[in-house]
N, C-alpha and C positions, 0 to 999 in steps of 0.2 A: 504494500500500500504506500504510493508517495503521499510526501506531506500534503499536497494541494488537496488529494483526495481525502488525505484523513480531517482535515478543516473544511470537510463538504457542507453545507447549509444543514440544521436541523427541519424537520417537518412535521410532526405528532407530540402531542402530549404537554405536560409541563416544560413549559419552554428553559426554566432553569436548570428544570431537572435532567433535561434533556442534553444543555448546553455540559455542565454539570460530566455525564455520561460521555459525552463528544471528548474532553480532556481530556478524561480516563483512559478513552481509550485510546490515543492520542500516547500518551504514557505508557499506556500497558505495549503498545506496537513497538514502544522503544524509538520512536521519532525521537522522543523526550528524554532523559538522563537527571536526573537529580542535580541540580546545580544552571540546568538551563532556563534559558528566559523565553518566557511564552511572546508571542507578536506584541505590539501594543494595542492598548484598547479598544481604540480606535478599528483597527485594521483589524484584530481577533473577533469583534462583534462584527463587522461586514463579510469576513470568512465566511462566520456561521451561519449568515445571515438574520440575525437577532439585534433588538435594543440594546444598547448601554445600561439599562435600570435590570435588564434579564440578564448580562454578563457580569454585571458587580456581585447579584444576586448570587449566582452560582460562585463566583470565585470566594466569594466571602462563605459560603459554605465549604467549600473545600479547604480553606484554609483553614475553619473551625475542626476539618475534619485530620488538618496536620498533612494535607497531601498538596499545599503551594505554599508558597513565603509570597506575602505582600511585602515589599520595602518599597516607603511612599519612597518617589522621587527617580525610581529605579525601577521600578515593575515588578512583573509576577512571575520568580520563578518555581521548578519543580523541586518539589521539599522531598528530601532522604523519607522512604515508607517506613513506616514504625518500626520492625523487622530489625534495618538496617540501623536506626537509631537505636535502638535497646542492645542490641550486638556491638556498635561501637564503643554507645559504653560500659559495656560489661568486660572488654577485651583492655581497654584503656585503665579501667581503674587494677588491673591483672599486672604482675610484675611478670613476662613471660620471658621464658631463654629462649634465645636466636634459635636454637636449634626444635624449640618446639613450633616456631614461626615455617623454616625450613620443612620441617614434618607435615605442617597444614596447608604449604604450595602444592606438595607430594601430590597431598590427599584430593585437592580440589583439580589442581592443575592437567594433572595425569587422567584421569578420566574426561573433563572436560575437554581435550583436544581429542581423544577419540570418538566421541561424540560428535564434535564441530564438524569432525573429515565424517563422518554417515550422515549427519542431520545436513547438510551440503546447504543453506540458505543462502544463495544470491548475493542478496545485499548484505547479507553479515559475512559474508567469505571476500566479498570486497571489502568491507571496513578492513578485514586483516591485512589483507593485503596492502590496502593504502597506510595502516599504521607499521607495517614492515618497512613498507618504502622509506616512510618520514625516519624509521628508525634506523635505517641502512643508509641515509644520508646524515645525518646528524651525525653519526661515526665514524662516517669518511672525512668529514671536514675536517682540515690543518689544523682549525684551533678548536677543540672538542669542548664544545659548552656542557660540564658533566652534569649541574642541573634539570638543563634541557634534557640532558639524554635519560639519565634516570627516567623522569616523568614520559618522559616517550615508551622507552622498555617496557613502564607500566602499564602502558595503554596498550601497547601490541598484547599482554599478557591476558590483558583484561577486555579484548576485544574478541580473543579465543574462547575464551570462559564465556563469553556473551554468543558466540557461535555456538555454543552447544546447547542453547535455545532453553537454558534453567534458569529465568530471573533471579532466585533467591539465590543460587549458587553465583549469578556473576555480584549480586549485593555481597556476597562475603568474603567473595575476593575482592570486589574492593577496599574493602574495610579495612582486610589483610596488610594488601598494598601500601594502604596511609600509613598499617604500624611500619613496617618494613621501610618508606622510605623516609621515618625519623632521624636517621640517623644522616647526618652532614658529608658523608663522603661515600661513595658509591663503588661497589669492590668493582666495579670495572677500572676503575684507576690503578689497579695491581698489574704489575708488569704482565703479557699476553693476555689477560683476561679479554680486553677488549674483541682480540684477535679471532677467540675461541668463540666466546658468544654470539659474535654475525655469522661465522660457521652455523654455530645453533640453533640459530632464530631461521636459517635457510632452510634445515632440513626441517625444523619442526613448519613452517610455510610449507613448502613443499610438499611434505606427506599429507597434511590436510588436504591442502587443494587438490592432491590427488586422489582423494578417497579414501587414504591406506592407515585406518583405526590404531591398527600395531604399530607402525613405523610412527605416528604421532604419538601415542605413546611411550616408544621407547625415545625420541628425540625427546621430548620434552622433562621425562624423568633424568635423561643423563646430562640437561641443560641444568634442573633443582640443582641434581647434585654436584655438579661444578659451581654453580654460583655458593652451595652453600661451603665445600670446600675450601671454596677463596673468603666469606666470609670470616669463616671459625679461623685460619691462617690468620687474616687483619688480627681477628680481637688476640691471637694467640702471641703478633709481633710485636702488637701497640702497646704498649705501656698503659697502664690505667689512668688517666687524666678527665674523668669526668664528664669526656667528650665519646658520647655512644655514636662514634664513628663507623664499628665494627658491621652494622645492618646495610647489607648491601640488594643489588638485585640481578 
C-alpha cells in the first residue's frame, strides 16, 4: 500500500472515529515508525478528506490513547506503543552485561533474517537494501563519520528484523539497539573490524535477497559473534575509566 493510498479519503461512519482508524492503520502498515511526523493539519484533513474540528477530534483521542505526541509548535508525531515503552523501561532501569545484550541480538536477530529471506516483502527487502547501500557508503568514505555509521548499522539491522514482518519483535530490537549504542565508541573502530563487517553485512544482504533462510542465518549469527568478540576485547583492553565505551555494534 503506498502512502497516497493509505491517506485515501474516509467514507462511512463516525467521521472521527473513522479518521481515528485511517492512522492506525497508516501505523500498523508501517508507512509510520515511532518518532515520525504525521502531514500537517492542514494537508492530513484534505488527505482524508475530512474537517479540521473531525481531525483534532481524532488526534486528540489518540493521543489520550498514548498512540501520537502532540508538540504545539511542531506537530503530530507517532508515539512509541505501550509494549515498547514498558520494555524500555524495564530494560533501562536493569544493570545488564554486554554479553547478555550480545545473547539477545543472537536471539532476535538470527531468526528474524530467516524469516525476512521467506516472508520476501517488496518494499521491506528494498528498505534493506537501501539501508545496506547508505551503510556501505558511509564506510567507504576517507573520513568515516563513526556516529553516522553506528546509527546507520543500526538501521540496516533493524530494517531486517522489520522484514521479517513481527512488529513487536522489530519494537525490541529496537529498544535493544538504543541500549547497545550507549556507549560513545563503536567497536568498528578496532583495527579490521571495519573490514570484516561490510564483508558481513554483504553476505547476510545477499542471502536474504536471495531466499536462502540458512545462509541468512548462518551470516548473521557469525556477524553477532564477531561484533561481540570485538566488543568483550575493547572492555577487556580498556582500562576502567567510567567511560562504557566497550558497547559496540
Amino acid at each position: 500500500m503506498q502512502a497516497q493510498e493509505a491517506w485515501a479519503p474516509v467514507r462511512q461512519g463516525s467521521v472521527s472515529e473513522l479518521v481515528m482508524r485511517r492512522i492506525l492503520d497508516v501505523i500498523a502498515s508501517e508507512h509510520l515508525h515511532p518518532g515520525d511526523r504525521l502531514p500537517p493539519e492542514r494537508e492530513l484533513a484534505a488527505k482524508l478528506g475530512v474537517g479540521r474540528p473531525s481531525l483534532r477530534e481524532a488526534l486528540g483521542a489518540l493521543k489520550a490513547q498514548g498512540r501520537v505526541d502532540v508538540r504545539h509548535g511542531s506537530g503530530v508525531f507517532v508515539a512509541d506503543p505501550e509494549p515498547t515503552r514498558k520494555l524500555r523501561a524495564a530494560l533501562y532501569g536493569e544493570d545488564i552485561a554486554i554479553e547478555e545484550l550480545y545473547d539477545m541480538r543472537e536471539v532476535l536477530e538470527v531468526p528474524a533474517a530467516a524469516w525476512a529471506a521467506s516472508y520476501r516483502d517488496p518494499a521491506k527487502l528494498e528498505a534493506v537494501s537501501a539501508a545496506h547501500e547508505s551503510l556501505a557508503a558511509a564506510s567507504s568514505e576517507a573520513e568515516v563519520d563513526w556516529h553516522r555509521l553506528q546509527e546507520l548499522d543500526a538501521a540496516f539491522h533493524l530494517r531486517i528484523v522489520e522484514a521479517a514482518g513481527n512488529r513487536f519483535l522489530a519494537q525490541t530490537q529496537g529498544v535493544l539497539q538504543e541500549i547497545l549504542s550507549r556507549g560513545i565508541e563503536t567497536t568498528l573502530r578496532m583495527p579490521g573490524r571495519l573490514e570484516k563487517s561490510r564483508v558481513e553485512h554483504r553476505r547476510i544482504l545477499d542471502a536474504i535477497l536471495a531466499g536462502d533462510s540458512a545462509a541468512a542465518k548462518r551470516a548473521v549469527r557469525a556477524h553477532i559473534r564477531g561484533a561481540r568478540k570485538a566488543a568483550l576485547q575493547r572492555l577487556h583492553e580498556e582500562p576502567a575509566n567510567g567511560n562504557d565505551s566497550g558497547q559496540g555494534i
